[in-house]
N, C-alpha and C positions, 0 to 999 in steps of 0.2 A: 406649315407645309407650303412648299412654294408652287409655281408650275409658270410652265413657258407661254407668252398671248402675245398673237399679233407675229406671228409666225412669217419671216420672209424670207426666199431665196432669189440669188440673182446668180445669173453665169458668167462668167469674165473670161473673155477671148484675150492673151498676148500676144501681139503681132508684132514681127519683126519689119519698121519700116528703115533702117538703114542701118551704115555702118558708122561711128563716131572716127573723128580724125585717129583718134588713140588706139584702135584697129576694135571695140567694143562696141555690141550691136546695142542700135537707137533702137528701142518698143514704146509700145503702146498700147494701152488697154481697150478695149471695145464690153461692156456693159448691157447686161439684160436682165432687167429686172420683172417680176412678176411672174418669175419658175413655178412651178407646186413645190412647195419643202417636204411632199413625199414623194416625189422623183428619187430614185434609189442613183447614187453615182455614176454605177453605166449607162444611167438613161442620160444623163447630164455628160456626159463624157461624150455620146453619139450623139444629140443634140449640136454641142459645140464643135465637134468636127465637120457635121452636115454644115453648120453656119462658117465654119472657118475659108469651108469649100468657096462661098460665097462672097469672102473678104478678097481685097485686091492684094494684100500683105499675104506673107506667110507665119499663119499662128506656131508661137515659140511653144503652147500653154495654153489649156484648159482649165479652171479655177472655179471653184463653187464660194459662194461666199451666204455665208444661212447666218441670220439674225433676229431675236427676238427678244419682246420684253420678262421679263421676270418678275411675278406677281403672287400674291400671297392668296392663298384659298380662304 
């Protein structure tokens, strides 16, 4: 049997900081790591808007990115 350890979440802001000559918008990510990975999605969703508020860019995208090891009982 297996089970997950070492459990992480981080939240990823995509902010729009320009436009490309080619008329397609230049982004860029903004990174938080150390979420609880039992934050249920809308908490993480209201989170990153509250911080996007904060951002000088305008966030394209909210993104949750969860990761952990896989371990044997």
């Amino acid at each position: 049997m297996a089970k997950k350890s070492e459990q992480t979440t981080k939240l990823v802001l995509k902010v729009v900081t320009g436009q490309k000559a080619d008329g397609t918008l230049s982004t860029a990510q903004r990174a938080f790591a150390g979420m609880n990975p039992a934050l249920a999605d809308e908490d993480i969703l209201s989170i990153g808007t509250k911080l996007g508020a904060l951002q000088r860019y305008e966030v394209a995208a909210v993104g949750r990115t969860d990761s952990a090891q896989i371990v044997a009982e």
